[in-house]
C-alpha positions, 0 to 999 in steps of 0.5 A: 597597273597590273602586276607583271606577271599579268602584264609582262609588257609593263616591264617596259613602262618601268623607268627611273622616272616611273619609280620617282612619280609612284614614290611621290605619289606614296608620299602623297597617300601617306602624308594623307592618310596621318592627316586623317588619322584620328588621335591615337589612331593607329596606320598601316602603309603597305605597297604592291612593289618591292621597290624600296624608294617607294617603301623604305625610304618613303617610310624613313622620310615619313618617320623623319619629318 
């Protein structure tokens, strides 16, 4: 999905419901990518929103399991 500045019409796409598919959808890429990660390795995780159940609370989750 394009920023909003660049879309501003997505603005009415966002909802609750929106905002639980992408945080599930950034746990998903998440739990992925530490499967994938080499011993030792090291992980960045960054997102494109300012959401906080999609960063915050996705890494609490992560950093919890």
């Amino acid at each position: 999905m394009p920023e909003l500045p660049e879309a501003p019409d997505g603005i009415g796409e966002w909802s609750p419901e929106h905002v639980e598919m992408c945080a599930a959808r950034q746990w998903d890429i998440l739990q992925d990518a530490y499967i994938m990660l080499k011993p030792g390795g090291s992980l960045a995780y960054s997102t494109c929103t300012f959401n906080r159940k999609e960063n915050e609370d996705t890494i609490s989750r992560f950093l919890d399991s």
